[in-house]
N, C-alpha and C positions, 0 to 999 in steps of 0.2 A: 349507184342508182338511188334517187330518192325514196322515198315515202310516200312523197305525190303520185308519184310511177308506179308506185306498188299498188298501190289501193286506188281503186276506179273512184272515179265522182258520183256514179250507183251506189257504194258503198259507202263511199260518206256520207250522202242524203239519207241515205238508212240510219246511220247512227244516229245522225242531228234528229230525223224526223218521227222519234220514236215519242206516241205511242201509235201516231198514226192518224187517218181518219176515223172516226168515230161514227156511226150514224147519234141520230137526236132517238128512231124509234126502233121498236124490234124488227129484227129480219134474220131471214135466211139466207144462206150459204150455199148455195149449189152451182155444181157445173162450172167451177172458176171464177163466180162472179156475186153478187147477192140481191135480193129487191125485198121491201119492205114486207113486213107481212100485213096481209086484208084481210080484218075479222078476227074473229075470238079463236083461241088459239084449246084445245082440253087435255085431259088427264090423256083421252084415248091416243090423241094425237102424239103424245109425247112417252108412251109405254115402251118400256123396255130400256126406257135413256135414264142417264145422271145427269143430277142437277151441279153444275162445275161455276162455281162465282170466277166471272173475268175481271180481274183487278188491275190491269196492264192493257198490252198490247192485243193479249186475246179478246178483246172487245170490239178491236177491228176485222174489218172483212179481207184489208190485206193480208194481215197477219195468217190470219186463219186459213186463207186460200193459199200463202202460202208453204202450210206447214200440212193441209191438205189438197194437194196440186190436183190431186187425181180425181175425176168423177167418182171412181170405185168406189169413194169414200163417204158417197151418199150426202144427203143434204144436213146440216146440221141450222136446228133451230136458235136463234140467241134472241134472249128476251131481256127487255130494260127494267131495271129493279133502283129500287132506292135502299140504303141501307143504312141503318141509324149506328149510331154510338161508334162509328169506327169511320178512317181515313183512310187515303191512300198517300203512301211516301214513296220516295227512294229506298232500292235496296243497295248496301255499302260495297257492291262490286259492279264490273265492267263485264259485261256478255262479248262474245267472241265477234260480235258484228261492230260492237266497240259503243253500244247504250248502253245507259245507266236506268236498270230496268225498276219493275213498282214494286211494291208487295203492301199486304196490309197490313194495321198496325191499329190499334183500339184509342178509342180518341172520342170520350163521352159527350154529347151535345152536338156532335156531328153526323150528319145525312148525307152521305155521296151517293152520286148516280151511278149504277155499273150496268153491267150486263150478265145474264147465267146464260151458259151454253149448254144447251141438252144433247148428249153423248152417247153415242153406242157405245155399250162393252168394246166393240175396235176401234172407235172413236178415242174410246178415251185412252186405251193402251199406244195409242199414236202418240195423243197430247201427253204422258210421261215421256216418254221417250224424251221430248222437246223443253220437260219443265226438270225431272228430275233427275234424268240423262246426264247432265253437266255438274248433278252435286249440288248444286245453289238451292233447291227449293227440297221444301218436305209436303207431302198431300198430304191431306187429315179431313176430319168434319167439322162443320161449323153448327154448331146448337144453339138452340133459346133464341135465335135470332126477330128483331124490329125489320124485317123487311116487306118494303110494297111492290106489288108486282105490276108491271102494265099489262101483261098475258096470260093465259094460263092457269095451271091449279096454284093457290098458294102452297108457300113452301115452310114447312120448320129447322128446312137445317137445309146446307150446302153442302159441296165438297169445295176445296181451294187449294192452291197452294201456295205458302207462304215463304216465305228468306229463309234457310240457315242463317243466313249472315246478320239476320237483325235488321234493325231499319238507319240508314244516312241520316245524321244529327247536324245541325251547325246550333251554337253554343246551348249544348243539351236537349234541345227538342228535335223532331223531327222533320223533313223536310218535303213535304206537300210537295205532289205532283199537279202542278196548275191546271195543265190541259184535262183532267178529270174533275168535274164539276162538281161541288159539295155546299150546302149549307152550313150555318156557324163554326167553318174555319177558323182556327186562331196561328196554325203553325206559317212558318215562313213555308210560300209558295213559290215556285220555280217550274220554268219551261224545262224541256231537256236540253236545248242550246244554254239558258243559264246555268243548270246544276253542272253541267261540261265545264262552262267556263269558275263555275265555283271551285271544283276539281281542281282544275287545272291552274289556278292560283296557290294551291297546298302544294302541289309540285311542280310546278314551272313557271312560274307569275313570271308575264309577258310574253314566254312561246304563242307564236300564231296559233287561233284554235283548230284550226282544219290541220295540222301537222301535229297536235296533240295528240287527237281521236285516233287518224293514221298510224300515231309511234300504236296505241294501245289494239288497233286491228291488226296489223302487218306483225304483232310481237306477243306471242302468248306469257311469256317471262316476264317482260315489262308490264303487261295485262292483271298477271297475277299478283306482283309484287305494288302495285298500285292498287288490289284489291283489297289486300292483306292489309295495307297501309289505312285505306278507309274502314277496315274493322275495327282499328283501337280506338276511332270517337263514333260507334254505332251504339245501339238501344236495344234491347232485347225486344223479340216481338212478343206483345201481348195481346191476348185474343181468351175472354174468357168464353166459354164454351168450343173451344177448340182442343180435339181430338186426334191428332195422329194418328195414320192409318200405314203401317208397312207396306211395302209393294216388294 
């Protein structure tokens, strides 16, 4: 049986099409679905939640609905932020749905656009589950922060989570995720269809790329040992005011 047989065409389009839709402004989450938010958004509005920087996928409303499928889980607010002196890259492993997911990584002169998701205390013990669950990430706090808000109370510090694994390099710098928007970029940028296909030139220069993703979904071994493989040319993350937080 192939590879193609194994892994659905849903499942490839997932890999390829990570990080998702993005909206342009802030919105909410509810009910399976999301709409913009209308009007100023306050402190009161948002009591009782954390502030969680989405540096990836959790910035979409796919993502999000789908790791919160259930009404039960209330509406979650996400608001558009800018964020100075730091980027967003590749992290040096393959996730089980077979992307090559983000993280941050400190990069002076730089303004990326992201988004924070404000979090129930059960909110947020979901979103571990889904970030730190797998080993790949560590939460912490982020301090001293350059950030502009479009909603909301300002903010002096976030939560996040960032790579164990460090950040994807091609010849020592890091490797910018394009589809996340940033002013005065200098790193090499890539779609997630190209960092796949950059991959996939370090281990198999010429496999079809829709059968490469596949070996890495259908195969947690081969998944692993290709992750393993991209940590010996990875970067340590750096993030000055960032704080680790046990869970």
């Amino acid at each position: 049986m192939s590879l193609h047989s194994l892994v659905s065409q849903d499942a490839f389009e997932r890999a390829i099409s990570y990080p998702y839709f993005i909206p342009s402004r802030s919105y909410v989450v509810s009910d399976g679905g999301h709409e913009k938010i209308v009007g100023e958004m306050s402190a009161t509005d948002l009591a009782g939640r954390e502030p969680v920087l989405a540096v990836g996928s959790n910035q979409s409303p796919e993502q999000l609905t789908r790791k919160f499928v259930s009404p039960d889980w209330g509406i979650i607010p996400v608001i558009r932020v800018q964020l100075s002196n730091f980027d967003i890259a590749y992290s040096p492993h393959i996730t089980s749905y077979g992307s090559i997911p983000s993280t941050l990584q400190s990069a002076p002169g730089v303004t990326v656009n992201l988004f924070v998701n404000w979090l129930t205390p059960k909110q947020l013990e979901r979103m571990h589950e889904t970030e730190i669950g797998s080993a790949n990430y560590v939460f912490g706090r982020l301090e001293n922060l350059e950030l502009g808000i479009e909603l909301g109370p300002s903010l002096d510090f976030v939560h996040v989570y960032v790579s164990r694994r460090g950040v994807l390099c091609h010849e020592g710098s890091p490797i910018s995720v394009s589809e996340i928007p940033a002013t005065g970029r200098t790193w090499l940028a890539l779609t997630q269809e190209q960092v796949q296909r950059h991959i996939r030139d370090q281990f198999n220069p010429g496999k079809e790329l829709r059968e490469f993703i596949c070996e890495s979904i259908a195969d947690p071994d081969l998944r692993r040992k290709r992750t393993k493989a991209l940590e010996k040319k990875s970067q340590s993350f750096k993030g000055p005011g960032f704080v680790p937080i046990e869970n």
